[in-house]
C-alpha atoms as an extended CHARMM CRD file, in Angstrom:
* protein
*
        66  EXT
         1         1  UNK       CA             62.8060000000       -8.0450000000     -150.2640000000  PROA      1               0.0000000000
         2         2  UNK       CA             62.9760000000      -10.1550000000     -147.4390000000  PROA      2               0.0000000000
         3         3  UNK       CA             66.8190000000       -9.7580000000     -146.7680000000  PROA      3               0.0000000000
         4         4  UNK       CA             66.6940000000       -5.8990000000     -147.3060000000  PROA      4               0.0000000000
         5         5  UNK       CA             64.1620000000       -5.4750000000     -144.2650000000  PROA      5               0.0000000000
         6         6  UNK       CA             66.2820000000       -8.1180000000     -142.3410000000  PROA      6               0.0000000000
         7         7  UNK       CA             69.4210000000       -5.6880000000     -143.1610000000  PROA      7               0.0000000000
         8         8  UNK       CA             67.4550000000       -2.8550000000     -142.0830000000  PROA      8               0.0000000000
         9         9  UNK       CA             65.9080000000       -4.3160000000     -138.6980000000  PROA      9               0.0000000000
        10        10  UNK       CA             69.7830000000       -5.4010000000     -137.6640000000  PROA      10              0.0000000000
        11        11  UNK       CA             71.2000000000       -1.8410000000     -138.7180000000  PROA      11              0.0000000000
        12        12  UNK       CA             68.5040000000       -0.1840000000     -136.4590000000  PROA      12              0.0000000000
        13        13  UNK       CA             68.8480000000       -2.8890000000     -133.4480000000  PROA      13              0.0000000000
        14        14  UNK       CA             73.0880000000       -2.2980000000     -133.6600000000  PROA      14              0.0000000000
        15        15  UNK       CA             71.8290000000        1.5490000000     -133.8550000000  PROA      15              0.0000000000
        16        16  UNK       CA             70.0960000000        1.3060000000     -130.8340000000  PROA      16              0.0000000000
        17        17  UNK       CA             72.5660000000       -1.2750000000     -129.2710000000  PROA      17              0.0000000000
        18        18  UNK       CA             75.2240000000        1.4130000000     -129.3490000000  PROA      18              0.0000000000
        19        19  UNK       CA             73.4780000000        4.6090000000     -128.5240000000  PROA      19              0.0000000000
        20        20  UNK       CA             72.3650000000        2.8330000000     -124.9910000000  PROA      20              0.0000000000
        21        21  UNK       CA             76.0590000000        1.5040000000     -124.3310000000  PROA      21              0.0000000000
        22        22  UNK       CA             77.1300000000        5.2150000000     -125.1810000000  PROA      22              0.0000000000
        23        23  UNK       CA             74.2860000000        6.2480000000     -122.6980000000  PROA      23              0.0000000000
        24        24  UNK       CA             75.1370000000        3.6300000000     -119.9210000000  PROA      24              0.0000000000
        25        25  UNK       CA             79.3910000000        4.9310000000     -120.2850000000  PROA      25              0.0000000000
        26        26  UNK       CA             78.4740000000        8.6440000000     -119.6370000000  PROA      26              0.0000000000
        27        27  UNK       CA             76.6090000000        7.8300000000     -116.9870000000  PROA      27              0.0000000000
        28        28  UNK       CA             79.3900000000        5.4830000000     -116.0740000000  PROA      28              0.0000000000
        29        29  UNK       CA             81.7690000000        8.5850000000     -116.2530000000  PROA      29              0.0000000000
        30        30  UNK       CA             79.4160000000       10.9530000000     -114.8340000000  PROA      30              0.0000000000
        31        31  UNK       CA             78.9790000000        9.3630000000     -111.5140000000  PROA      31              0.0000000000
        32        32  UNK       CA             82.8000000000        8.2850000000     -111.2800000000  PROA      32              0.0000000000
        33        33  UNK       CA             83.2600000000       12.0560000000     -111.6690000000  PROA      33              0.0000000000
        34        34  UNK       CA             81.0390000000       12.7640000000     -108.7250000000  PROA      34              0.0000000000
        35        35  UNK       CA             82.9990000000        9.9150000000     -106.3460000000  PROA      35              0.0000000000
        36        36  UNK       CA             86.1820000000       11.0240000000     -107.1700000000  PROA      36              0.0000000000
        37        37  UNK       CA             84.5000000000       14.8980000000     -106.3080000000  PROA      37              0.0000000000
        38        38  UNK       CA             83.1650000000       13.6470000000     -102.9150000000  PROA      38              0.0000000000
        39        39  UNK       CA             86.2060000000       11.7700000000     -102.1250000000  PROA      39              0.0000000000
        40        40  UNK       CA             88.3360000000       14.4460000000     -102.6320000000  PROA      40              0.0000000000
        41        41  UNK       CA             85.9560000000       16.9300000000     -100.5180000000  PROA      41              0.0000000000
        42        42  UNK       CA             86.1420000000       14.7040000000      -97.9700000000  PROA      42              0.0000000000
        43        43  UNK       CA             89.6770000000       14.3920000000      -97.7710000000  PROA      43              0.0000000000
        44        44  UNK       CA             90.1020000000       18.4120000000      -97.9670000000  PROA      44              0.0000000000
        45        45  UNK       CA             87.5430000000       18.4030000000      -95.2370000000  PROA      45              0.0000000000
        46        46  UNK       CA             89.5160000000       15.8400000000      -93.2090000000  PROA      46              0.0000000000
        47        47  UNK       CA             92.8450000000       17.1580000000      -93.4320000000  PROA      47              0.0000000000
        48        48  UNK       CA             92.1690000000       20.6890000000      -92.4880000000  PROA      48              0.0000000000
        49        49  UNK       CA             89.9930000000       19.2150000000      -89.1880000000  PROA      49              0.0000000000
        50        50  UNK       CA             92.4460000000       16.9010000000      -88.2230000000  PROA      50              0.0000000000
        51        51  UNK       CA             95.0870000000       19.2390000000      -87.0340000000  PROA      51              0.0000000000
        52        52  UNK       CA             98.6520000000       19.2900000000      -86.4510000000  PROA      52              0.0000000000
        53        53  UNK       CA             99.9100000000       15.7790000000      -87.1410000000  PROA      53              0.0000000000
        54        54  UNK       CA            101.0880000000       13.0730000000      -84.7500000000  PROA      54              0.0000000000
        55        55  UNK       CA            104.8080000000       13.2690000000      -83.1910000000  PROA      55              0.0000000000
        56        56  UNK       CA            107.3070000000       10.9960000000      -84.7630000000  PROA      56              0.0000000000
        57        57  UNK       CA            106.7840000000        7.1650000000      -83.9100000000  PROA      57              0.0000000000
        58        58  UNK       CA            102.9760000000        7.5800000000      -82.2860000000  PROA      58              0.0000000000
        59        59  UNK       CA            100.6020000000        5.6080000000      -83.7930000000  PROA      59              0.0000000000
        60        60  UNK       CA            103.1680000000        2.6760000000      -84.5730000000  PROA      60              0.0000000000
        61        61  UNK       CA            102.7050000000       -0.7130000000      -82.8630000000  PROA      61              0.0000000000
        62        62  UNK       CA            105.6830000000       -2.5090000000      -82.2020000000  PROA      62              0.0000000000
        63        63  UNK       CA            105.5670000000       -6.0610000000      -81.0460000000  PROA      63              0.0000000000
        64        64  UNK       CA            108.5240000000       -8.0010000000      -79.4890000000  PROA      64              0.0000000000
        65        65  UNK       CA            108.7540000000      -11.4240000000      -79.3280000000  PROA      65              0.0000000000
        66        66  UNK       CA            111.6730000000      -12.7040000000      -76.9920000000  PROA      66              0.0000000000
């Protein structure tokens, strides 16, 4: 009797185990979804205030050692 409620008490702890790993992956998923929505706001956001972009070559730094 003893080993049938041991059986039964590690069933329900692996039960429970895996439902709250299944919980902490969609909310895993869930907030990686809202990042990647933010982050792609932003950089629609960005682009359309950042106007026409720079002429060739600005923005490089070019250092010469003689």
């Amino acid at each position: 009797m003893t080993s049938l409620a041991a059986t039964a008490t590690h069933l329900l702890a692996t039960s429970q185990n895996q439902s709250i790993g299944i919980a902490a992956a969609r909310q895993q998923i869930a907030s990686e979804k809202a990042v990647a929505g933010l982050v792609a706001e932003s950089a629609t956001k960005g682009a359309a205030a950042s106007g026409p972009p720079a002429p060739p070559g600005q923005g490089r730094r070019v250092e010469i050692r003689v």
